[in-house]
N, C-alpha and C positions, 0 to 999 in steps of 0.2 A: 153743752157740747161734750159728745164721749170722746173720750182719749182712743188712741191707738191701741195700747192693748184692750178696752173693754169692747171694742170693735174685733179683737182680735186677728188685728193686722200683724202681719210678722217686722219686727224692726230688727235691723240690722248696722253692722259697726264693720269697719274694713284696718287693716293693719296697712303697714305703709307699703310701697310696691316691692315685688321680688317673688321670686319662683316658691309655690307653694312646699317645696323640699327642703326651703330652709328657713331656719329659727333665730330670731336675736337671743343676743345673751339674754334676754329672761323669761325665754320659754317662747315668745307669738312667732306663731305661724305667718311668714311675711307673705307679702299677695292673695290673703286670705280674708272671707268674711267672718263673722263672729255673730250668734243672735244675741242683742240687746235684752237681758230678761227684764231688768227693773234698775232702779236710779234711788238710792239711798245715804243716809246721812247717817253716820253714825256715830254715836257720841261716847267719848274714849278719853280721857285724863283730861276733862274740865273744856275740851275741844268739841268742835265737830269735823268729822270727814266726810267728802263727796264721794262715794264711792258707785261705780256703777259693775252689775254683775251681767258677766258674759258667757256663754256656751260655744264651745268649740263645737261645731255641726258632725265633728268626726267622732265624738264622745269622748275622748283622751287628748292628753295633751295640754297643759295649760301655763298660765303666766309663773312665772317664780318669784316676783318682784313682792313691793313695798303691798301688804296688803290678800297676799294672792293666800291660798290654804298652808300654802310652805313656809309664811311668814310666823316668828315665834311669838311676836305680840299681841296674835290672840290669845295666847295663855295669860295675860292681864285684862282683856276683856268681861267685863261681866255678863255669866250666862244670859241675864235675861237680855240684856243687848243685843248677843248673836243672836238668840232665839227669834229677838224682836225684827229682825234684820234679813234673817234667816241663811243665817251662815253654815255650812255644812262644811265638817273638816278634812271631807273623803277625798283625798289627793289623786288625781288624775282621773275623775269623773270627765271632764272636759268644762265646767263648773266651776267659774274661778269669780273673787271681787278685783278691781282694778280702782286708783285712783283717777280725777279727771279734772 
């Protein structure tokens, strides 16, 4: 059976209700969709984390929280993990990881 993405269906992720104009404290766009890009675990101080990576469809714009590019612990990250993971640190691409 192919998955959703190798079908290259578009999935998508919604934030909780409220007028697209405004932000929770950690950056989402409330009343908004988000595309789902991919669902990753990453493994970080002996842990694993569930993390899932989102795109804001407006290109700018993204989470601030535990996880997001703005977060400082990926500087204890090893490269080859982000790499492997595919973390990109460019803040406000619209490109962000979230916990879940």
């Amino acid at each position: 059976m192919q998955t959703a993405s190798q079908l290259h269906y578009p999935m998508l992720v919604a934030s909780r209700s409220g007028k697209d104009t405004d932000k929770s404290k950690t950056g989402v766009v409330l009343g908004h969709a988000y595309t789902l890009i991919k669902v990753v675990t990453l493994h970080f101080n002996g842990q694993k984390h569930r993390l899932v990576q989102l795109r804001n469809p407006w290109g700018e714009g993204e989470f601030k929280g535990k996880w997001s590019d703005y977060d400082p612990t990926w500087a204890q990250v090893d490269p080859a993990e982000k790499k492997r993971i595919g973390f990109d640190s460019n803040k406000n691409d619209g490109i962000f990881f979230i916990t879940y």
